[in-house]
N, C-alpha and C positions, 0 to 999 in steps of 0.2 A: 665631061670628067672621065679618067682613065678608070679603068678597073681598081689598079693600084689606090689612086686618091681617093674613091670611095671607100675601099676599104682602111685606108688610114683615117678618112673622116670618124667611120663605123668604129670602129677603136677609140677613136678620141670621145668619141660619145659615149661610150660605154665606162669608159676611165671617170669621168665626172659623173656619171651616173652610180658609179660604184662610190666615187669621194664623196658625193652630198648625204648617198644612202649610210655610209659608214659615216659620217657626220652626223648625220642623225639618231643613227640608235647609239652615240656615246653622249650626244647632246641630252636626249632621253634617260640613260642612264645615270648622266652626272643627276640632272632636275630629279630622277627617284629616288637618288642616293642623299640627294638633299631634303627633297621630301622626310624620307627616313629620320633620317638625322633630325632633323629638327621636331619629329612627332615622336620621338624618342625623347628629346630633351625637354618636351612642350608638357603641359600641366597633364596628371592623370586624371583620365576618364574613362568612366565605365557603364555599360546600357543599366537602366533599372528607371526604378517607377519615380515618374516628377508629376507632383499635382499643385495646379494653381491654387487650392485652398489655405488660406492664411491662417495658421496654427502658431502654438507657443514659442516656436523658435522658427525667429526672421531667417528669410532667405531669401534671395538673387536668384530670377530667373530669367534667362540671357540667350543670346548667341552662341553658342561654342564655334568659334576661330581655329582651333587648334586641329593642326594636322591629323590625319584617321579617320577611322569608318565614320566616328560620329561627327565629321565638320559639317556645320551650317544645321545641327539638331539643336533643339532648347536641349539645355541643361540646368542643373543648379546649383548651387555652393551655400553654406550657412551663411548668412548675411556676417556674422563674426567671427570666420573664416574663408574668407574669395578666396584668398589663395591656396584654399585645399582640394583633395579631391572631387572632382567633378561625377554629378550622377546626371547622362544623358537619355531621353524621352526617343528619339527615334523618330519624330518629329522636326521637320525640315521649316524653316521659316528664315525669308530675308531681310524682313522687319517684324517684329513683334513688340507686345506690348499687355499687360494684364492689369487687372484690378478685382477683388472681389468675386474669387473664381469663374471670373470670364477671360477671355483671352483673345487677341488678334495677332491673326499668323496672315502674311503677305507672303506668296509662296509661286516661285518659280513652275512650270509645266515644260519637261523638256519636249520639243517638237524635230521630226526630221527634218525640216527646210526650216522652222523660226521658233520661239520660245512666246510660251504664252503664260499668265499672271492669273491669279487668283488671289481675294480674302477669303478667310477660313475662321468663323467664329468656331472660337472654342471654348467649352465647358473645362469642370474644373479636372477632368481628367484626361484633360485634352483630345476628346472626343468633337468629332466636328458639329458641330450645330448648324450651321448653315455655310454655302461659299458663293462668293462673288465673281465673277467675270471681270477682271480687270482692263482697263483702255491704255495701261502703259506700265513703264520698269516703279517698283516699289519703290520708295523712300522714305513714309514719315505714317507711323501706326499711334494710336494711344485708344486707351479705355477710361471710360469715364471712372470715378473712385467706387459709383453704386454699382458697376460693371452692365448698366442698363442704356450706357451710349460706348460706340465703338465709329472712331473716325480714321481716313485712310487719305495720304498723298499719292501721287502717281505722275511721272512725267509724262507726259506724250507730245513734246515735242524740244528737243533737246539734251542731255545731258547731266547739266551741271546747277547747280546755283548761282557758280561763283562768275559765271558772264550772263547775258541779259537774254540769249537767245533760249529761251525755254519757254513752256508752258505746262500749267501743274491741272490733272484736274482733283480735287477733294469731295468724298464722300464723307455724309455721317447716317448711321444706322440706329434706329433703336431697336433693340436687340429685344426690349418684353413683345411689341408687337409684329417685326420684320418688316417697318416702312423704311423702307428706303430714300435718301435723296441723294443724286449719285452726283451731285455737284454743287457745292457753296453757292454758285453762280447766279441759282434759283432764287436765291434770298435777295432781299432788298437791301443795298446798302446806300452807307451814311460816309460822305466823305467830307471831312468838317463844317458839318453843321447842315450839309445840302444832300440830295439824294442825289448818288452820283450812275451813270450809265458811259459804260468804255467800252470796246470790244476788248481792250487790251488785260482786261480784270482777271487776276488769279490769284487764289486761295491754296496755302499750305500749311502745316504743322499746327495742328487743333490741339489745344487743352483745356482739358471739362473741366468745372465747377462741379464741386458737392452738391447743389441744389438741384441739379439734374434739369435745370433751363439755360443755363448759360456755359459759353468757352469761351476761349479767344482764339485766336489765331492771326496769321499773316494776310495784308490783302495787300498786292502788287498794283501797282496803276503808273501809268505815266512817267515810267524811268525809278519810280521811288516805292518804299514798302513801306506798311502803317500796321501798327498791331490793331486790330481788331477786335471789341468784344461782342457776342452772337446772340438770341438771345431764340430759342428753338423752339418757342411755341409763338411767337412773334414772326418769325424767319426774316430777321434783322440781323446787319451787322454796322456797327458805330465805328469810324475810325478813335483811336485814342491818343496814340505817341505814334512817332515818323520815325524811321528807321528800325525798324525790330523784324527779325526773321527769327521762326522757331521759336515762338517762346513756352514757355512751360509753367505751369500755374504752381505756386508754393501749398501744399496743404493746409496750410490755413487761411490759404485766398487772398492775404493781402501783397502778396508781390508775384513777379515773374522774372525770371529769368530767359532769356535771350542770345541769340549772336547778332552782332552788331557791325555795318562795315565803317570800317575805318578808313578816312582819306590819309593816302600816302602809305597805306600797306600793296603788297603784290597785289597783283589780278587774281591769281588762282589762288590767294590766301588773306581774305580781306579783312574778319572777322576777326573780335572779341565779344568775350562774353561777359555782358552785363545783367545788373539787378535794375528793377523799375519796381518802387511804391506805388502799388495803384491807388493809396488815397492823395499823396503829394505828387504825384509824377516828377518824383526825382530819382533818377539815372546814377548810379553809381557801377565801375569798372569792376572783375572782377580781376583774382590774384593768377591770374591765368595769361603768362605773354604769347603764348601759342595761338595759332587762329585755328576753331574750333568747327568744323560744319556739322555739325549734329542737335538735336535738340534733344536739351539735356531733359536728365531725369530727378527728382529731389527725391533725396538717401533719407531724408528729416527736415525740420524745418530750418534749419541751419546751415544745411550741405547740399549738392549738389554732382550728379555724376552724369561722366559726358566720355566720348569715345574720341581716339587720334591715331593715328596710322602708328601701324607696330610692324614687329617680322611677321605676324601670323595673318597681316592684313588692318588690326584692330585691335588695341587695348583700351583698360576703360581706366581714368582717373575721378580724384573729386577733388575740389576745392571748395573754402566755402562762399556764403549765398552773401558775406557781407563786406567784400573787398578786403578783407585781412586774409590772414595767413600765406599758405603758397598752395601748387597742386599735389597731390600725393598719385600717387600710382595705386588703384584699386587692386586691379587683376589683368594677365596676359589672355591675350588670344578669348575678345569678348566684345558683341554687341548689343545695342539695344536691351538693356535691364529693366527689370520690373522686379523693383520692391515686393515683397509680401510676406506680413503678418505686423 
């Protein structure tokens, strides 16, 4: 190559190196200015003190979604104002979940080569009490209502829900003594009617009983999913109904709500969300035509609230628990809630 053509190569190289670079910091610029924008227009919030303690006037304490310092902090709203101003904790969690001034925060570790997970028990000042070591990306937090059990999902291996290639592992904790079992796995289970052993067995999205010996939860086997109920000083788990993912216990024990896959919905949206009587095991749809991936949370014994893709990532709606009505739109820019008071 001449003198000449190197340096016109060198030229030409520098021209696309200068277009990708000025590409970039306008590309940059637009996404900040949209950033802006949108945490300009997005719900106010402001740092101040958020305590799990359930006092005279209910409240919502959540994810903050919304653009600015405080995104991915608990915050809180009056349970009979969401949509007002928000007071944010300073407090980083990617699932959470409370009861009875306990709390569980699933909480990101940023690392220079990879990211590492942690549980974070927390008191009612959201002080840590203890933290866990996690084995994958968070998904599915809840507290028992005595705030004396504290259960956690985890992928490690895979992604999604909504295709089959995954694997979850589940822990549940008791929080009076710090025993730990760091896998469902350990328990004995019951797969209609026989004791069942698969290597292929996975356990997700646990909710406690009031009595402080039993939940339920999801157990995966064989292509198919079976709601589960657990029983903790037993370390049993019974299959009950077939098909239930994420269910969630109603406060007064007698039903649960769930997502459900539906044959002839998408791949990547398969779900609805159903009611199940545990004394009839009859399945009723809810008013919700949306597919839902989250495991909802009960507002009361009537209602139910659940999360669906918004601008800020995440808004939260409810509908109710008895197939009537339609869904309402709670609040913007919000995850995983916990009731309290």
């Amino acid at each position: 190559m001449t003198l000449r053509n190197k340096i016109l190569v060198l030229v030409a190289a520098l021209a696309v190196l200068a277009g990708v670079a000025t590409a970039s910091v306008l590309h940059a610029a637009g996404r900040e200015d949209r950033k802006n924008r949108t945490q300009a227009d997005g719900p106010p919030v402001t740092a101040g003190k958020v305590s799990l303690t359930p006092d005279a006037t209910r409240k919502i304490v959540f994810r903050n979604m919304a653009w600015g310092p405080h995104r991915d902090e608990l915050a809180t709203v009056p349970a009979a104002d969401p949509a007002g101003p928000r007071t944010a904790s300073g407090v980083k969690c990617l699932r959470f979940h409370a009861a009875a001034g306990t709390g569980i925060c699933l909480q990101a570790e940023r690392g220079a080569m990879q990211d590492s997970y942690r549980a974070v028990v927390l008191d009612a000042r959201l002080k840590e009490r203890a933290h866990y070591s996690l084995p994958g990306i968070p998904t599915r937090a809840r507290v028992s209502p005595s705030g004396h059990w504290v259960a956690w999902t985890v992928f490690v291996g895979g992604d999604s829900y909504a295709g089959t290639n995954f694997s979850t592992r589940t822990a549940v904790l008791d929080t009076r003594t710090g025993r730990l079992t760091s896998s469902l796995e350990d328990f004995k289970a019951y797969l209609d009617g026989k004791e069942h052993h698969a290597a292929d067995t996975n356990f997700w999205g646990v909710t406690f009983a009031a009595d402080d010996q039993h939940f339920y939860a999801t157990m995966a086997t064989g292509g198919h999913t079976y709601l589960v109920r657990g029983d903790l000083a037993a370390r049993t788990v019974t299959s009950l109904h077939a098909n239930v993912e994420c269910p969630s216990l109603s406060p007064d024990g007698t039903r649960v709500v769930y997502k459900k896959r539906v044959p002839g919905l998408p791949a990547d949206a398969p779900w609805r969300l159903y009611a199940l009587d545990l004394a009839t095991m009859h399945e009723i749809a809810l008013a919700e035509p949306r597919s839902v991936d989250d495991q909802a949370v009960w507002q009361d014994d009537h209602t139910v609230a659940y999360s669906l893709a918004g601008d800020y990532g995440s808004d939260l709606y409810t509908v109710p628990a008895d197939g009537t009505g339609k869904p309402r739109h709670l609040l913007t820019a919000g995850l995983a809630p916990a009731y309290l008071g």
